[in-house]
N, C-alpha and C positions, 0 to 999 in steps of 0.2 A: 648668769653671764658666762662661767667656763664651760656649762652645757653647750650653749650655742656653738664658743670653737671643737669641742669636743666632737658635734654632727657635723660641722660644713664642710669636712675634707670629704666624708663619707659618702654627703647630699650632694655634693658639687656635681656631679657625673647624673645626678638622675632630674626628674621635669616636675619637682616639686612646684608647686606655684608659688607658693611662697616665697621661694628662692628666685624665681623667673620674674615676680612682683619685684625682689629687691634689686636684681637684676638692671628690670629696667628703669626703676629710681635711681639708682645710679647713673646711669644713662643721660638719663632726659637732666638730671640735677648738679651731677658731678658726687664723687664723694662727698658725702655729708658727715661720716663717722668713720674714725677709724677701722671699724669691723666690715663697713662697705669697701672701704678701700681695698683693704685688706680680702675682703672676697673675691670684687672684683681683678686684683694680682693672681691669687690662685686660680680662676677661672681663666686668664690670659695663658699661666703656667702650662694650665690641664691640654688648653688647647693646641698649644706649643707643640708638647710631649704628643700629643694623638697627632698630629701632621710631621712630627720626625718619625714617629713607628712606620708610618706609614710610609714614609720616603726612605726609610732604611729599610723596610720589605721589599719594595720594589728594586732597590738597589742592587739589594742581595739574589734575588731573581735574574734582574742583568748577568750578573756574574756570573754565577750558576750556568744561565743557558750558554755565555760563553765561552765557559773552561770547555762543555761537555763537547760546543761544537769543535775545539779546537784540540779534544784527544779526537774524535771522529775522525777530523781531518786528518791526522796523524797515522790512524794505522789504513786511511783508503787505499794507499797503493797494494800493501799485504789481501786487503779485504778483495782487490779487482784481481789478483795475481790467482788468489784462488777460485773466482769466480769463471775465471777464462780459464783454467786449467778442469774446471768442472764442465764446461761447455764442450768440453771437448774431449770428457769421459777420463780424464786420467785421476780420478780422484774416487772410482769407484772402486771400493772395496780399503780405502785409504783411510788413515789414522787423521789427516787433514780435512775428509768432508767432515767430521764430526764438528772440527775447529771452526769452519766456515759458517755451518750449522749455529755454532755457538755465538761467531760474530752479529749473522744473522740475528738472533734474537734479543743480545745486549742491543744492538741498532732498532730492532723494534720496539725495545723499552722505553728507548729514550727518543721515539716518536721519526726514526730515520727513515725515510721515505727516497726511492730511486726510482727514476724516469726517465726517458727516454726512449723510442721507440721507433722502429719502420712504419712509416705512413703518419708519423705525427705531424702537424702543421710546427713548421719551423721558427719560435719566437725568440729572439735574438737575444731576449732581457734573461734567458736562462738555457739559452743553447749559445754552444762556440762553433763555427760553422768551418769543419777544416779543410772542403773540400767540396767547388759546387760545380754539378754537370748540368749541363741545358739539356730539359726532359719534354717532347711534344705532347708528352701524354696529363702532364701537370698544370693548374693554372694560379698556382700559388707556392710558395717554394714550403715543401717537403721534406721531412729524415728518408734518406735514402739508407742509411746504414747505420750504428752507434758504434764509436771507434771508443768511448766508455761513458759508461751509465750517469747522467748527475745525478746528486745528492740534497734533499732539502732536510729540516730538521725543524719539524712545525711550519712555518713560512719562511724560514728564515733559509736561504740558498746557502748549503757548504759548497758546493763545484758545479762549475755548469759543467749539462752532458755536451762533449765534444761528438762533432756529429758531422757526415756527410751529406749533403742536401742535393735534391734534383730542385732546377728554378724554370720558369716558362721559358720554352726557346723564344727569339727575338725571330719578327717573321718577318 
């Protein structure tokens, strides 16, 4: 008899049929002996425990992706400062492209992704639109310019790119 408690914590986890037999005599009967009962509690336990791992893993995930978006967020202004100051050559030969350089690749670790572009089709769900001219030559509203880059981070949008748009003239 102490054999059997001695296996069932072990067994409990695996598709013994035996156990899957007593299982379902349980089931269909109700406890009938304290050791079915008694299995059946640990079985409920086991189950318990594997559905909190598992909502504490994802929980922790959450977290995770949101701290990282929200140092991201944190140093973008520094990161576009040097970004337009490299556009426009003053960083060459400079102890700062290195930094930029280094920004750049900590952002490609943790999956940072920037968009925005001239000639992009203009969607509103991750563009800010801070400036629109009526363009004859357009017939959908368009990035006319990037006044700065957005930012996603897997899917998840850290900034939309702020953008100037050409839209259909009105005729």
């Amino acid at each position: 008899m102490s054999d059997e408690f001695e296996s069932a914590p072990e067994g409990a986890g695996s598709t013994d049929p035996l156990d899957q037999e007593l299982a379902d005599l349980v089931d269909e009967t109700g406890p009938i002996s304290k050791e079915a009962e008694l299995l059946a509690d640990l079985q409920r336990l086991q189950a318990e425990f594997v559905n909190f791992k598992a909502r504490v893993e994802r929980d922790r995930d959450v977290a995770r992706n949101a701290a990282i978006a929200e140092v991201i967020r944190a140093f973008l202004p520094a990161f576009d400062d040097l970004a337009l100051a490299e556009s426009h050559g003053d960083l060459e030969g400079s102890p700062f492209l290195s930094v930029l350089n280094k920004l750049r690749n900590g952002g490609d670790k943790f999956g940072l992704v920037a968009y925005g572009a001239k000639g992009e089709k203009f969607d509103p769900e991750i563009h800010n639109a801070l400036i629109q001219t009526p363009n004859a030559d357009v017939t959908e509203t368009v990035i006319a310019d990037v006044v700065s880059p957005g930012y996603k981070l897997g899917d998840r949008l850290i900034r939309p790119a702020m953008v100037a748009v050409f839209i259909p003239e009105e005729k």
